[in-house]
BALOBA-1460 file (C-alpha; in Angstrom, 3 decimals):
// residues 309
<rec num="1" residu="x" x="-8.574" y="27.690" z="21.062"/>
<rec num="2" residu="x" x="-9.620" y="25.340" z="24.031"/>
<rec num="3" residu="x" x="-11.708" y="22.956" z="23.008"/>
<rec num="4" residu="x" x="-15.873" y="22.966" z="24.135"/>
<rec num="5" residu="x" x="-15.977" y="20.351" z="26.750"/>
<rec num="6" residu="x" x="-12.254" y="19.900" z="27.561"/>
<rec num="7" residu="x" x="-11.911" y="15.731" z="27.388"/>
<rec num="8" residu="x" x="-8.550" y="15.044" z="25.212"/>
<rec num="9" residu="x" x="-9.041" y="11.455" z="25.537"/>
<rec num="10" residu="x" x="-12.212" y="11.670" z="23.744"/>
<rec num="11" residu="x" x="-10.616" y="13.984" z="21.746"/>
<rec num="12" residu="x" x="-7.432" y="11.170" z="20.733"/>
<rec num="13" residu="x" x="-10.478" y="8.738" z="20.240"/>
<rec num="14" residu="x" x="-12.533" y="11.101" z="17.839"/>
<rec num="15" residu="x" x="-8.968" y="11.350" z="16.130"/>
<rec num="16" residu="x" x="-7.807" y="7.737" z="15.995"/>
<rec num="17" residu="x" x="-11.216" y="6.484" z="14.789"/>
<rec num="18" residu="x" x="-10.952" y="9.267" z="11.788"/>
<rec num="19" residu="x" x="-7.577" y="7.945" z="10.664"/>
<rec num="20" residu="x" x="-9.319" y="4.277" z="10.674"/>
<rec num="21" residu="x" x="-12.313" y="5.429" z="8.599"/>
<rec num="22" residu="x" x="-10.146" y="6.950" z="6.056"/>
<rec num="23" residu="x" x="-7.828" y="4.096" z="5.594"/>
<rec num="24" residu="x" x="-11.146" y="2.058" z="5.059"/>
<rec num="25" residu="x" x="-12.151" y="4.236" z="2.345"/>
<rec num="26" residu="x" x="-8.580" y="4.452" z="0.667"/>
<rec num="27" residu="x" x="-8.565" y="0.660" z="1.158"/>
<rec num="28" residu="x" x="-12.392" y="0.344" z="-0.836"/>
<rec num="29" residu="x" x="-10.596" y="2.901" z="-3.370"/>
<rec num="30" residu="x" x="-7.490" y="0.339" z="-3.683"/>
<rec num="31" residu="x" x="-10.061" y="-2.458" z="-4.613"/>
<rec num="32" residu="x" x="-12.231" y="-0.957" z="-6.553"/>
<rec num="33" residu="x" x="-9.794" y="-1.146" z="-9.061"/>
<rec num="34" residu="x" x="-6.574" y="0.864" z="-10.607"/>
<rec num="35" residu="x" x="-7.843" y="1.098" z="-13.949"/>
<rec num="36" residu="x" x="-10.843" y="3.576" z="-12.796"/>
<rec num="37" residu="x" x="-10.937" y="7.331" z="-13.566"/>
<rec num="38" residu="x" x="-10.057" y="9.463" z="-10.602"/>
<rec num="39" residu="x" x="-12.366" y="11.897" z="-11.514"/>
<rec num="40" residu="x" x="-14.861" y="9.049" z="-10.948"/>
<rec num="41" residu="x" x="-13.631" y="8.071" z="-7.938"/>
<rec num="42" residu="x" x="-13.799" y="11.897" z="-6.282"/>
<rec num="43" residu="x" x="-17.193" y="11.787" z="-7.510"/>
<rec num="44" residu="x" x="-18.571" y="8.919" z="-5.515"/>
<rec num="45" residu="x" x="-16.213" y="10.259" z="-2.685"/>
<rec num="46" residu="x" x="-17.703" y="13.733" z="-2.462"/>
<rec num="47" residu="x" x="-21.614" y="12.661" z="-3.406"/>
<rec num="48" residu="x" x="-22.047" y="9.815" z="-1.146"/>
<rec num="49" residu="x" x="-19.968" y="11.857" z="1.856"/>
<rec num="50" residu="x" x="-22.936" y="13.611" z="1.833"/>
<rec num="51" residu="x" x="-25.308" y="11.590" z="3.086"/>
<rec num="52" residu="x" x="-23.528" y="11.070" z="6.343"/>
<rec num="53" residu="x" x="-22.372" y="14.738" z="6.817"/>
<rec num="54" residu="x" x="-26.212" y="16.277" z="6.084"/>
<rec num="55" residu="x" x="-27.548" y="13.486" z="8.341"/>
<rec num="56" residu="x" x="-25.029" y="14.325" z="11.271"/>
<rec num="57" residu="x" x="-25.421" y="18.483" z="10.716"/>
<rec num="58" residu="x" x="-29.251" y="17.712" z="10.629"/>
<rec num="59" residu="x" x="-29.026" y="15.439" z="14.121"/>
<rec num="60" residu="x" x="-26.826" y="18.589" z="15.469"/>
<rec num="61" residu="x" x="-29.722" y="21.158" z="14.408"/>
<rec num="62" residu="x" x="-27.479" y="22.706" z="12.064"/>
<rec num="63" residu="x" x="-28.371" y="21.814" z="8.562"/>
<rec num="64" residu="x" x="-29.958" y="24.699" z="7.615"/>
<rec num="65" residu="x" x="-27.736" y="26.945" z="8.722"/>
<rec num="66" residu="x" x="-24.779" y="25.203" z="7.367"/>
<rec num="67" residu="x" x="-26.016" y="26.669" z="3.852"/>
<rec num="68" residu="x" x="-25.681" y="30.161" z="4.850"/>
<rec num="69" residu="x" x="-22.090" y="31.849" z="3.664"/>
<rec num="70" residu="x" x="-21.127" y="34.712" z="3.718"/>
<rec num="71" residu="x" x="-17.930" y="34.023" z="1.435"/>
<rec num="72" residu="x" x="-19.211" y="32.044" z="-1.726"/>
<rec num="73" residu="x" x="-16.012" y="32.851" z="-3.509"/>
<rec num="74" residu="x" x="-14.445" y="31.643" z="-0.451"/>
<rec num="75" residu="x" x="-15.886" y="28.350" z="-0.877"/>
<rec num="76" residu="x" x="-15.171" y="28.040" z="-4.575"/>
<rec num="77" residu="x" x="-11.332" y="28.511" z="-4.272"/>
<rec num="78" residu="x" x="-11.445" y="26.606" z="-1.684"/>
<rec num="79" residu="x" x="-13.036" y="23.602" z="-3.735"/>
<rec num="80" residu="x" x="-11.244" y="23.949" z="-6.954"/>
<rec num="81" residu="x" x="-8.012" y="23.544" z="-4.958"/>
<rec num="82" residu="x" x="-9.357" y="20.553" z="-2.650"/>
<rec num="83" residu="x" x="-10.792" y="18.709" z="-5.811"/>
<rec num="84" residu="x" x="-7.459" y="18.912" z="-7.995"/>
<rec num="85" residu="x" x="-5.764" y="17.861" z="-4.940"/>
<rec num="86" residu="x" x="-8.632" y="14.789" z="-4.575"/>
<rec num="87" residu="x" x="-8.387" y="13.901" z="-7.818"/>
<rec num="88" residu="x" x="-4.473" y="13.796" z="-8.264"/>
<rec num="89" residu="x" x="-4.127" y="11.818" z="-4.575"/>
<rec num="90" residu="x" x="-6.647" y="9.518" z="-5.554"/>
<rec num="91" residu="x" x="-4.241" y="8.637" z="-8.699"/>
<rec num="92" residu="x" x="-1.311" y="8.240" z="-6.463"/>
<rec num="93" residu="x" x="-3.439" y="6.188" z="-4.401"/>
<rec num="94" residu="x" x="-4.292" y="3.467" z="-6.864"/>
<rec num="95" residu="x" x="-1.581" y="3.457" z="-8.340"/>
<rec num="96" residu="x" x="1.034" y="3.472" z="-5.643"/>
<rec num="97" residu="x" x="1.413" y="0.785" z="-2.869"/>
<rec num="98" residu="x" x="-0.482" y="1.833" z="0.309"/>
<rec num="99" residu="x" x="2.146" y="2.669" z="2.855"/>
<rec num="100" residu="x" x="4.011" y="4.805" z="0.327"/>
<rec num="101" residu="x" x="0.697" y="6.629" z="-0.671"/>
<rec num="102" residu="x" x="0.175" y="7.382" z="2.863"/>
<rec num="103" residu="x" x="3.806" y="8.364" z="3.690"/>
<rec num="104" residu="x" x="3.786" y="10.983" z="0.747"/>
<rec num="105" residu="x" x="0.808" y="12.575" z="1.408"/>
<rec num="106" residu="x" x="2.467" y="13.524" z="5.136"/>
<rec num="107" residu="x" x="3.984" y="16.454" z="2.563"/>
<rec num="108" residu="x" x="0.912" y="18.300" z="2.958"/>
<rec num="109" residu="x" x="1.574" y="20.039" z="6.690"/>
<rec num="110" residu="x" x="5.264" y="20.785" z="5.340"/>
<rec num="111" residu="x" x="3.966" y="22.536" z="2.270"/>
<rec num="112" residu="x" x="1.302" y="24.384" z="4.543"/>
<rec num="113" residu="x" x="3.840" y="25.705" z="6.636"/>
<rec num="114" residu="x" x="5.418" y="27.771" z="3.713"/>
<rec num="115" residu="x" x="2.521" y="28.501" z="2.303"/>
<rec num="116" residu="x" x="1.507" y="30.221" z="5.744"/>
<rec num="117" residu="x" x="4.635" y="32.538" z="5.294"/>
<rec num="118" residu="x" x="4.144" y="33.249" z="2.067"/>
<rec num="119" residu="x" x="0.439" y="33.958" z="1.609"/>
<rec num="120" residu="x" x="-0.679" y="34.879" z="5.146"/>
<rec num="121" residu="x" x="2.464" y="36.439" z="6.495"/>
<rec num="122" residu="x" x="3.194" y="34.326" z="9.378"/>
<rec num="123" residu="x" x="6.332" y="34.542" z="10.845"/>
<rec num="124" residu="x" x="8.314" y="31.051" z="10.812"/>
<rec num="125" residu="x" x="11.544" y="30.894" z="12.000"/>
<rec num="126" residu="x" x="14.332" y="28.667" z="11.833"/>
<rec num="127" residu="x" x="12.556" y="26.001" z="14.113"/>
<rec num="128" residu="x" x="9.943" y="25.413" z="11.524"/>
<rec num="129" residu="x" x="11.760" y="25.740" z="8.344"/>
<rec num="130" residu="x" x="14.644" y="23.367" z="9.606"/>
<rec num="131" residu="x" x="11.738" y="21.194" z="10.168"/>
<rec num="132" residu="x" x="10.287" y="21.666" z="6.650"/>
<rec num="133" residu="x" x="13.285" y="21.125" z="4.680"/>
<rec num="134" residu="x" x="13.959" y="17.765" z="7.279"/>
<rec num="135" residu="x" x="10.968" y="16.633" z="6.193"/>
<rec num="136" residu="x" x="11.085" y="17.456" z="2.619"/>
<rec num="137" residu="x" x="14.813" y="15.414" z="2.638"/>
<rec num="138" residu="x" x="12.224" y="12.157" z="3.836"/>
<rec num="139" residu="x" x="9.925" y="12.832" z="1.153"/>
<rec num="140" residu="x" x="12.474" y="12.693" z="-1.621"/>
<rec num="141" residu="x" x="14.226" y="9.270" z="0.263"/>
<rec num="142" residu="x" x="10.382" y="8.186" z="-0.153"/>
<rec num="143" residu="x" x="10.214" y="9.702" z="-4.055"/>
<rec num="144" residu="x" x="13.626" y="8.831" z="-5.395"/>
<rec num="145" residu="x" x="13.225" y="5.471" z="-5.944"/>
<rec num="146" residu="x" x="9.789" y="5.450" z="-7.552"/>
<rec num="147" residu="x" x="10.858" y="8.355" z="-9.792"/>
<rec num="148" residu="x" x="13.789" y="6.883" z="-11.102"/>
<rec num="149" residu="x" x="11.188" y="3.821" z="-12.260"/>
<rec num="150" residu="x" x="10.560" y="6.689" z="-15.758"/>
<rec num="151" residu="x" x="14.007" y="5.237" z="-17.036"/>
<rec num="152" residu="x" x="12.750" y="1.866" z="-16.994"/>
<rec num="153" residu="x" x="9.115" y="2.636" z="-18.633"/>
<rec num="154" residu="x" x="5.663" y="0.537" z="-18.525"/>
<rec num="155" residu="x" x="3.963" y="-0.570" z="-15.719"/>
<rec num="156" residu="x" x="6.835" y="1.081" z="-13.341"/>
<rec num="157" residu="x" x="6.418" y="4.705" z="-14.709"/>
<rec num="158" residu="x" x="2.744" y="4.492" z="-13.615"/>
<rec num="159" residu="x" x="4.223" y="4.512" z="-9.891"/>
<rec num="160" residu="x" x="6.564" y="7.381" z="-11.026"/>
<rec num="161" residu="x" x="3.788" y="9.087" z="-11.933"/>
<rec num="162" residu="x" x="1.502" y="8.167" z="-8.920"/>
<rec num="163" residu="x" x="4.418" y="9.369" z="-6.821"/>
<rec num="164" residu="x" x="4.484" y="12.873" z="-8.256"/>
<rec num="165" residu="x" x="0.828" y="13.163" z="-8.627"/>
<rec num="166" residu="x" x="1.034" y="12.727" z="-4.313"/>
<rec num="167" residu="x" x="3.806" y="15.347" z="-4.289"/>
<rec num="168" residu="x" x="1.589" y="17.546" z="-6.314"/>
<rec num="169" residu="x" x="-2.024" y="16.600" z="-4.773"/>
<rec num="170" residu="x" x="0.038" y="17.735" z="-1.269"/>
<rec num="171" residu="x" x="1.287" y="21.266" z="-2.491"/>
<rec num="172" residu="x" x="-2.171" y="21.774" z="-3.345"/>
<rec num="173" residu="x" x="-3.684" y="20.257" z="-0.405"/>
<rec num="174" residu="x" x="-1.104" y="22.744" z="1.246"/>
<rec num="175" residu="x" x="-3.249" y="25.720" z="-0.493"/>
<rec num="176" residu="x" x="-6.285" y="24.311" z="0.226"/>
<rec num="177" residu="x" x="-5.484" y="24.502" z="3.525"/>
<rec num="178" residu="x" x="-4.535" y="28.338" z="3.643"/>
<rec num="179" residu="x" x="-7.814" y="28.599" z="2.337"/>
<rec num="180" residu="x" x="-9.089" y="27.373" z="5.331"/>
<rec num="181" residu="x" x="-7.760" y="28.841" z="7.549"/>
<rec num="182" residu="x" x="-9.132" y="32.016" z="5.890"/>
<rec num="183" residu="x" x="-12.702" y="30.769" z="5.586"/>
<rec num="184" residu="x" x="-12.713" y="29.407" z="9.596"/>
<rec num="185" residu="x" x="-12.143" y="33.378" z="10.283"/>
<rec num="186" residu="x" x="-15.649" y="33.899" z="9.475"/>
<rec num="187" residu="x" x="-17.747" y="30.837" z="8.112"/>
<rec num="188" residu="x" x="-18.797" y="27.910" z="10.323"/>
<rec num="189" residu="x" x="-17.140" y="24.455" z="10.013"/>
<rec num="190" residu="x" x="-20.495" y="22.888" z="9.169"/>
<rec num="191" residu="x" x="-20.116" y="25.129" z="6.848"/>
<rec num="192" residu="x" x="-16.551" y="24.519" z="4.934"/>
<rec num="193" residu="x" x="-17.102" y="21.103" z="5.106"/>
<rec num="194" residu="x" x="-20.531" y="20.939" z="3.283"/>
<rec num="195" residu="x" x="-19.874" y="23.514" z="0.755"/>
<rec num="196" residu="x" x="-16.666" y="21.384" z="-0.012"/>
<rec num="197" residu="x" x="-18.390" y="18.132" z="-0.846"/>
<rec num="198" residu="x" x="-21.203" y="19.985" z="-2.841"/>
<rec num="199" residu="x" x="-18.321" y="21.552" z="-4.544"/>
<rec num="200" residu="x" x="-16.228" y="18.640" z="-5.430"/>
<rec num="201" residu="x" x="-19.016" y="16.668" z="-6.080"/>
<rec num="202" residu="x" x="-20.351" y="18.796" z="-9.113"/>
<rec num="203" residu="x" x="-16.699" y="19.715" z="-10.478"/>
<rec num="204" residu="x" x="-15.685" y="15.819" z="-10.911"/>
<rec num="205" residu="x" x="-18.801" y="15.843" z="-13.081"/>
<rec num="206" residu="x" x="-16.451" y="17.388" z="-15.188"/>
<rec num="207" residu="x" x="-14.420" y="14.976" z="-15.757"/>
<rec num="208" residu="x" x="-17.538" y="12.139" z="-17.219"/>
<rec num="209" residu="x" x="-16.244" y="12.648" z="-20.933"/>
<rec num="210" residu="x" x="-12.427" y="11.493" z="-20.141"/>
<rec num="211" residu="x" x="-13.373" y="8.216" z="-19.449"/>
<rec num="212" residu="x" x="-15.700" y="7.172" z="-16.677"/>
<rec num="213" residu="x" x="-16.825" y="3.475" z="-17.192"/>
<rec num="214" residu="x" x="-20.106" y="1.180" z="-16.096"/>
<rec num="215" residu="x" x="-18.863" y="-0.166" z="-13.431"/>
<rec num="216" residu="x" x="-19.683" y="-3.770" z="-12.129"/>
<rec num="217" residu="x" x="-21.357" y="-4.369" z="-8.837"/>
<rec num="218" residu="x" x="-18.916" y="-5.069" z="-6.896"/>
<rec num="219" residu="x" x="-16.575" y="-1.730" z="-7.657"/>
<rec num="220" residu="x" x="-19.627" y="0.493" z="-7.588"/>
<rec num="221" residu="x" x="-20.268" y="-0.900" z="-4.035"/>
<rec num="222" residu="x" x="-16.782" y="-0.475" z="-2.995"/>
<rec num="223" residu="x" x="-16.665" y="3.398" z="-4.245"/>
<rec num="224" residu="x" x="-20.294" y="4.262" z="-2.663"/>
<rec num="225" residu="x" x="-18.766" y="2.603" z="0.759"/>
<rec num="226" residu="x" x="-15.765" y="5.052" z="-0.167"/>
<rec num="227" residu="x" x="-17.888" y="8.052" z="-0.120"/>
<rec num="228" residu="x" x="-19.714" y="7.421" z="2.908"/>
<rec num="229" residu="x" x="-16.312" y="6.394" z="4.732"/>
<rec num="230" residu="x" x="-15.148" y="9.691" z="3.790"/>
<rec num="231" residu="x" x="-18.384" y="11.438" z="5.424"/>
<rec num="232" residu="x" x="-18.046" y="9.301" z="8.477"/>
<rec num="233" residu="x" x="-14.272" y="10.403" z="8.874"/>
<rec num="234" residu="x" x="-14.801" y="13.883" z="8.748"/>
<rec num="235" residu="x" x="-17.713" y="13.718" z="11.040"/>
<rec num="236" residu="x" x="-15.036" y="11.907" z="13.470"/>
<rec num="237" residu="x" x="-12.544" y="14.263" z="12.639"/>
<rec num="238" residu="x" x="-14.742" y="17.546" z="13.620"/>
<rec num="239" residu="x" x="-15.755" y="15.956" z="16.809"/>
<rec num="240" residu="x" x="-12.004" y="15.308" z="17.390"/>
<rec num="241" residu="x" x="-11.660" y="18.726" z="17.703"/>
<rec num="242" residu="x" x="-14.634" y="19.396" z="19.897"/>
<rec num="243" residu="x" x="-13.193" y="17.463" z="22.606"/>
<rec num="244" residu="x" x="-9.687" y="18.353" z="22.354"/>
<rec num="245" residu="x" x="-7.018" y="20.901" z="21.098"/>
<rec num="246" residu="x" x="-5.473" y="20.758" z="17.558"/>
<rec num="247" residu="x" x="-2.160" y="20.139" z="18.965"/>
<rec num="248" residu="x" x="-3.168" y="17.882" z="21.357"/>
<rec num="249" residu="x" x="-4.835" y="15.210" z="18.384"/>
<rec num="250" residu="x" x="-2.872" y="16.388" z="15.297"/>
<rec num="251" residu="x" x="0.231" y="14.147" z="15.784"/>
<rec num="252" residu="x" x="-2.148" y="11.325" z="16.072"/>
<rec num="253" residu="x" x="-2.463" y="11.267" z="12.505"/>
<rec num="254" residu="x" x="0.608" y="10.081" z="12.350"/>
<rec num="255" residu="x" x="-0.740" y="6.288" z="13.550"/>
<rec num="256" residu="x" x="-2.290" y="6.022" z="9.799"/>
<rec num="257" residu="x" x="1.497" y="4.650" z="8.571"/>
<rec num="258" residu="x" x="1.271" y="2.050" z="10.865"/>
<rec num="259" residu="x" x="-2.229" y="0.923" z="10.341"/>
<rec num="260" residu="x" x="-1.864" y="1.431" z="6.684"/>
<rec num="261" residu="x" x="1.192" y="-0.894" z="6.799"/>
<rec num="262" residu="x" x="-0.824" y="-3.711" z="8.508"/>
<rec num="263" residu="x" x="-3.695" y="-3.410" z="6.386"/>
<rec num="264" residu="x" x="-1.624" y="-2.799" z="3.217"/>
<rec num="265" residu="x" x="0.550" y="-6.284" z="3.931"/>
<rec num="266" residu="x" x="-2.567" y="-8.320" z="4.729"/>
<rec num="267" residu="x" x="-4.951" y="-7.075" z="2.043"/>
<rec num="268" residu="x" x="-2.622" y="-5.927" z="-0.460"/>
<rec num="269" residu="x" x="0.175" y="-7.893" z="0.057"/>
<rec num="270" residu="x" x="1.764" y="-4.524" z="0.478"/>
<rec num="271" residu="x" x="5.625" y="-4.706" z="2.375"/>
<rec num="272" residu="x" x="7.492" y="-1.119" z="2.248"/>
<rec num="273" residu="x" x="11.038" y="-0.640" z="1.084"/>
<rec num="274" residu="x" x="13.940" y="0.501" z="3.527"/>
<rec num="275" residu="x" x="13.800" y="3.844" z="1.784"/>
<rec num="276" residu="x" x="9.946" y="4.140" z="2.421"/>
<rec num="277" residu="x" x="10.642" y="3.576" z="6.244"/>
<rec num="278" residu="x" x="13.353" y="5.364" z="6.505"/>
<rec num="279" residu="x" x="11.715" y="8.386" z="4.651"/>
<rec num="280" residu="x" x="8.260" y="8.242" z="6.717"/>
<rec num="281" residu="x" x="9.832" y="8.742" z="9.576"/>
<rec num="282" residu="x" x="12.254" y="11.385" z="8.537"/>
<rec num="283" residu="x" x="8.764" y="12.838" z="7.522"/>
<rec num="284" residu="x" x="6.560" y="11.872" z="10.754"/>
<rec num="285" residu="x" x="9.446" y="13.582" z="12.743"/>
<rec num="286" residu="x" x="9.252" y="16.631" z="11.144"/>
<rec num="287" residu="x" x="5.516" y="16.795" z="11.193"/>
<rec num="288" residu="x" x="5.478" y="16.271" z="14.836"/>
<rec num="289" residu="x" x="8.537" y="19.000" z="15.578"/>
<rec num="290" residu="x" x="6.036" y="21.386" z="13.864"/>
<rec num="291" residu="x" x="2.692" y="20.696" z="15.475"/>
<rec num="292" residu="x" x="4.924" y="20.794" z="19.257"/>
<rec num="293" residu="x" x="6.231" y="24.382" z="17.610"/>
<rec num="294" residu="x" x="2.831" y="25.151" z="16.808"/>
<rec num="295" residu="x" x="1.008" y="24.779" z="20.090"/>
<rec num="296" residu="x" x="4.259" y="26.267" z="21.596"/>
<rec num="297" residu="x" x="3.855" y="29.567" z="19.784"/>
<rec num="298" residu="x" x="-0.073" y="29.451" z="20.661"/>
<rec num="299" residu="x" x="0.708" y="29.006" z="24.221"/>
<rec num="300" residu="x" x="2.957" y="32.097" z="23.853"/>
<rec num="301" residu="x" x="0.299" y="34.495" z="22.009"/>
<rec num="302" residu="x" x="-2.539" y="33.537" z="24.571"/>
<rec num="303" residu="x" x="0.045" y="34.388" z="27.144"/>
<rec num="304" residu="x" x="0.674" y="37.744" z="25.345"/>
<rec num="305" residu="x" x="-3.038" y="38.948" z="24.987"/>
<rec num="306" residu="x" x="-3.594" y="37.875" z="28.646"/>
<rec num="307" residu="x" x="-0.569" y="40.080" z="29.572"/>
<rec num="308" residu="x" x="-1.706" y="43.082" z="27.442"/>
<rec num="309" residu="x" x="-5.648" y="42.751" z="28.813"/>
């Protein structure tokens, strides 16, 4: 669908200054601290998103009508999924080094694309899954090495276990995503994304008997910062698509590996193997094969229903 106003540049901005806000508030997640529950960490993610998202819908006249749905259960599936996913990223996150995290979770489109044949009968044809199993060869160059870390036990099979908790956290990212695309064919996107951070924000209450600590001042301020990064980005992100096509600022995403690599070797000290370059772009490849087949085959159904009209 053409976008409102028609400015891609804007659009690419919008997009670009998402990615940034989101690496800020995986970089305040880093620092917090590895040792805190992730369930606490979606928490202050979801809750303080909120402030920023209801101010913006309220500036845009649409708060109140953001709370109207038509699809509760909609909404529900739709959170349980995105929270699980939260929660298990979020443990990849802290305990994995940055550009790795980042380069894993690029799994997620890949997984949505069979997903979208299995679950919502779209045709994909041997474009797209010679992409997807391209890109799931990068993930495992990416994986291998962390996962073989379990032989060696200790502090190394946390990373193992970060690494898979990524894999997993993106095939359910992947079904969260289905569920989108179901909701967007009748609720509002003020919508999906409020409902989503009321959502995960009262399921990782759940979570406050395994383990949630007092936290010092500094971590507390570095989660709450978090949250309201991850408000800010989606705010950006929406707007993104305002201005500009999905196609046209999807593979922009893609500039998070190398932003995340600068900010991961000056904050973190962060310097990625051969494998993990090697794999992420194996993986950015495929990503960007599929989003150019993607707008291809939209270009080709508009064509269609303007023939048949």
């Amino acid at each position: 669908m053409r976008s409102a106003t028609g400015n891609p540049m804007r659009g690419i901005a919008f997009k670009v200054g998402s990615v940034v806000v989101f690496l800020a508030m995986q970089t305040f997640i880093k620092l917090a601290g590895s040792d805190i529950q992730p369930g606490q960490v979606t928490f202050c993610r979801s809750f303080f998103a909120l402030f920023p998202i209801m101010a913006y819908l309220a500036y845009r006249g649409q708060l109140r009508s953001a709370f109207y749905t038509a699809n509760p259960i909609g909404h529900l599936k739709r959170g349980t999924l995105g929270i699980i996913s939260m929660g298990l990223g979020f443990y990849g996150l802290l305990h994995l080094p940055l550009p790795e995290a980042i380069a894993l979770g690029y799994a997620m489109p890949l997984v949505a694309v069979i997903f979208a044949a299995v679950f919502l009968g779209e045709t994909v044809r041997i474009y797209r899954w010679s992409a997807v199993l391209f890109g799931i060869v990068g993930v495992a160059i990416i994986s291998w090495p962390k996962l073989t870390l379990f032989r060696e036990g200790g502090i190394h099979a946390e990373q193992a276990i970060g690494a898979l908790t990524v894999l997993l956290a993106s095939v359910l990212g992947g079904m969260a995503m289905i569920q989108v695309r179901r909701l967007v064919e009748e609720e509002k996107t003020a919508t999906i994304v409020l409902y989503f951070s009321i959502t995960a924000t009262v399921f990782s209450l759940v979570t406050v008997p395994f383990g949630w600590q007092v936290l010092d001042l500094a971590p507390q301020l570095l989660l709450i910062a978090a949250g309201f990064c991850g408000g800010v980005a989606q705010i950006l992100l929406t707007e993104s698509y305002r201005h500009a096509d999905v196609s046209t600022v999807a593979p922009f995403e893609y500039t998070s590996i190398v932003i995340g690599g600068v900010v991961a070797y000056f904050v973190f000290g962060d310097i990625p193997s051969g494998a993990t370059l090697l794999g992420t772009a194996i993986v950015v490849a495929a990503g960007i094969f599929i989003i150019y087949r993607e707008h291809q085959l939209d270009l080709e159904r508009r064509e269609a229903r303007q023939a048949g009209s």
